[in-house]
Every structure is written in structure tokens, then in C-alpha cells.
N, C-alpha and C positions, 0 to 999 in steps of 0.2 A: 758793495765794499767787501773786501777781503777780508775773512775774520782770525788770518794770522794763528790757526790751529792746523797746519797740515795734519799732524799725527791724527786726526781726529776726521775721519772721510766722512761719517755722518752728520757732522756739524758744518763742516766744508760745502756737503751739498744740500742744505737743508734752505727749501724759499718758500716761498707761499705761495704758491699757483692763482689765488685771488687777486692776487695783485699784478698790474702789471710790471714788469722788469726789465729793465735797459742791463745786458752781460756785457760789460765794456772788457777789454783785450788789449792789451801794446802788443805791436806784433814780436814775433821770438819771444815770451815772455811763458815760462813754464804754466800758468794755467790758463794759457788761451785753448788749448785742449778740454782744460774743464769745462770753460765757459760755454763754448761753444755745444758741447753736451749737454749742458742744462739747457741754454739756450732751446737748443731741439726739445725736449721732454716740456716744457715748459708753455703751456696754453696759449699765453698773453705776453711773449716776450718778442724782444727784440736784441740781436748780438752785433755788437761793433769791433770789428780788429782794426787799429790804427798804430801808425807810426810817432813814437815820441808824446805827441801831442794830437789832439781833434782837430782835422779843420771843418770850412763850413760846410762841405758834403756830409763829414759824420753828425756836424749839429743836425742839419736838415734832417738827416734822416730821423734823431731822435725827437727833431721838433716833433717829427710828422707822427711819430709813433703815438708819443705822448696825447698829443690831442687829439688821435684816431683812437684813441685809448679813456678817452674822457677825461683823462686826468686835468689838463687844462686847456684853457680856451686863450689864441694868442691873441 
């Protein structure tokens, strides 16, 4: 989630590497650049750039992440 402090670059890029992370993106959207940055630096993530809305490919792929991730079991 976005945490609505541009002015604030340290805060803006601040995750937890422990965790795993879904970097979701609308496409054209000014910080699909960030994301996609963190995304890379980031151990245990995963980055989605999608239009408007998700469909079921972007699910998929975040099912897949997630529970190759341990976090859940479907």
C-alpha cells in the first residue's frame, strides 16, 4: 500500500525484506517505476503491472507467489 508521503523517499521505500511482498502497479501510473525498483532489490517479492484493474492471470500469478511463499496454503 501506498503510504501517501512522496516528499519522504525514505519512507516511500522503506519494506521488510522478511516478508514476502506482492509490488502491485496500474500501468502509466507514476510509481510503477518505484515498484518495480523495489521489486528487484527485494529477496522475496513479486511485481504486478496491470491495467485498471487485475484479471485472472495477475491473480494466478499472485496466488502462485503467495503459497510458494508459505504464506498460504489454497
Amino acid at each position: 500500500m501506498e503510504n501517501k508521503t512522496p516528499a519522504d523517499l525514505e519512507l516511500e521505500t522503506y519494506n521488510n525484506i522478511t516478508i514476502p511482498t506482492v509490488f502491485f502497479a496500474q500501468s502509466f501510473c507514476a510509481k510503477t517505476a518505484l515498484a518495480a525498483h523495489l521489486a528487484s532489490r527485494h529477496p522475496k517479492a513479486l511485481f504486478v503491472d496491470v491495467d485498471v484493474t487485475g484479471g485472472s492471470s495477475a491473480r494466478a500469478k499472485i496466488e502462485a507467489f503467495l503459497e510458494l511463499s508459505g504464506v498460504f496454503d489454497s
